[in-house]
NUKE-287107 format. One record per residue (C-alpha): residue in one letter; x, y, z. Coordinates in nm, 3 decimals. Last residue first. Layout:
REM residues N
@r=A, east=X, north=Y, up=Z
...
This chain:
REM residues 89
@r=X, east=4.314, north=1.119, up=-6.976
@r=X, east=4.018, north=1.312, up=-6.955
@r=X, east=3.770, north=1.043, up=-7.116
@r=X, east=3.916, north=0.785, up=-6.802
@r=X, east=3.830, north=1.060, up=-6.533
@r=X, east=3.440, north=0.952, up=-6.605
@r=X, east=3.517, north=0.589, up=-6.536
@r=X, east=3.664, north=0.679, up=-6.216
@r=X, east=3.372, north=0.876, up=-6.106
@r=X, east=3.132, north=0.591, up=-6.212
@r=X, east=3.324, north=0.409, up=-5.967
@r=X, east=3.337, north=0.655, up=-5.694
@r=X, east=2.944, north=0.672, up=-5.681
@r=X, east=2.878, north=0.312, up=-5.742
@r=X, east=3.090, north=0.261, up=-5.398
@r=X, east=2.922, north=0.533, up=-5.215
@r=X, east=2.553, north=0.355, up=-5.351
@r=X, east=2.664, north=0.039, up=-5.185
@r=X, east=2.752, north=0.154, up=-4.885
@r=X, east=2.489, north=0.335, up=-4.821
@r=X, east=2.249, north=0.028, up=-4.911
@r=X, east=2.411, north=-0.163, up=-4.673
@r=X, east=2.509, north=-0.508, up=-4.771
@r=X, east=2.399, north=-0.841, up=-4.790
@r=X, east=2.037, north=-0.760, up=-4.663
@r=X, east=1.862, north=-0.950, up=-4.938
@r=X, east=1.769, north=-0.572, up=-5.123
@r=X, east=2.112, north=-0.445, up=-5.047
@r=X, east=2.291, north=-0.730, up=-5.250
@r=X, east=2.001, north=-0.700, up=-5.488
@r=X, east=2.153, north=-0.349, up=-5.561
@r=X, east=2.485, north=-0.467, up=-5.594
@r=X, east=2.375, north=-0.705, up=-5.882
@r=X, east=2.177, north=-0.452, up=-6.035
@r=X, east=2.462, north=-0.235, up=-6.066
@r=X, east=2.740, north=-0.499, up=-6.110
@r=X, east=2.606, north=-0.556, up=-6.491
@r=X, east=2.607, north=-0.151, up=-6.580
@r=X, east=2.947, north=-0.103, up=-6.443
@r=X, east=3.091, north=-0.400, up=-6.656
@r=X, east=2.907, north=-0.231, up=-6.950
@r=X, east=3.090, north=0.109, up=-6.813
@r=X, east=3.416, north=-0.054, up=-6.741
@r=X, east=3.405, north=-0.220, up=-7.126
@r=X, east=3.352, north=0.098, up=-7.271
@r=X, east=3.613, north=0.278, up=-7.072
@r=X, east=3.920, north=0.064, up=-7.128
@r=X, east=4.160, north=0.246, up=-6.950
@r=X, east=4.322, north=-0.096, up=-6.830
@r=X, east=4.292, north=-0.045, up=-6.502
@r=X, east=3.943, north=0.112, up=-6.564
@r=X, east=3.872, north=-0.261, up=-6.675
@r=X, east=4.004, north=-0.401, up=-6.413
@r=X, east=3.800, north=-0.277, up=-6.144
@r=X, east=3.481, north=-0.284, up=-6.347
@r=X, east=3.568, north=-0.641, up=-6.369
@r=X, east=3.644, north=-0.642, up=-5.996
@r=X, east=3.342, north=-0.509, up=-5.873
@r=X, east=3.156, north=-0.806, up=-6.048
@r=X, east=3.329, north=-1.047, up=-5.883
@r=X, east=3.275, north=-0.861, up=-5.533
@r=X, east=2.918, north=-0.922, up=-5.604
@r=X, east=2.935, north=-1.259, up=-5.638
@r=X, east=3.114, north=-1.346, up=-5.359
@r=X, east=2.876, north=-1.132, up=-5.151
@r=X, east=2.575, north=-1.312, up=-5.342
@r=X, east=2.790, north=-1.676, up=-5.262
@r=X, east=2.824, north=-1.589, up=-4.864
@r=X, east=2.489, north=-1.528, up=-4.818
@r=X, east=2.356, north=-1.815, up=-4.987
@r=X, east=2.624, north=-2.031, up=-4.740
@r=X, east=2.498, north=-1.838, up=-4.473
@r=X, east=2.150, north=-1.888, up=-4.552
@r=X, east=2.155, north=-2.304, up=-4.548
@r=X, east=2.403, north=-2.271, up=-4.232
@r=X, east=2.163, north=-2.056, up=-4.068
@r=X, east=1.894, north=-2.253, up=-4.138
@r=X, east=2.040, north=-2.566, up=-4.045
@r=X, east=2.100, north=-2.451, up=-3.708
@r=X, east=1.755, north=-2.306, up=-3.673
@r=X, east=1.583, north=-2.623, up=-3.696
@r=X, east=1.849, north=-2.794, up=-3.413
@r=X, east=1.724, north=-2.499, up=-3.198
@r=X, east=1.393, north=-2.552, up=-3.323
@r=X, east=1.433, north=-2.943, up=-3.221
@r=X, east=1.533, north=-2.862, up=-2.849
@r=X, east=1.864, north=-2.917, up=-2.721
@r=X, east=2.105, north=-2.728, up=-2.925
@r=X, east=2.489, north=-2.764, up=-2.837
């Protein structure tokens, strides 16, 4: 249990950022899974507009330390490769 009053102070930090933390990785993962669905569906406008949105948003994910930014660009890598093997079906 915290003792001192920046222990206390640091407590409620945490739980302020983890929450924060917790909604941009939420958010995030939303936006994988409309580009996820739409390549399901072999809809390839709609997966690249989808694509387009989660960019940015997976980006700011590495920007607020959410993510690593490796990982990140791997999974923009092999999504846009999907999207490109809907055309040669």
């Amino acid at each position: 249990m915290a003792n001192t009053a920046s222990a206390r102070k640091r407590i409620r930090q945490t739980e302020v950022r983890t929450a924060r933390n917790v909604a941009r990785r939420s958010r995030v993962r939303t936006f994988v899974k409309k580009v996820e669905t739409a390549i399901a569906a072999g809809d390839k406008e709609l997966a690249v507009s989808a694509l387009r949105a989660a960019q940015p948003e997976m980006q700011r994910a590495v920007g607020k330390g959410i993510a690593h930014a490796n990982t990140v660009s791997r999974k923009i890598s092999r999504l846009s490769a999907r999207i490109k093997a809907i055309a040669g079906k």
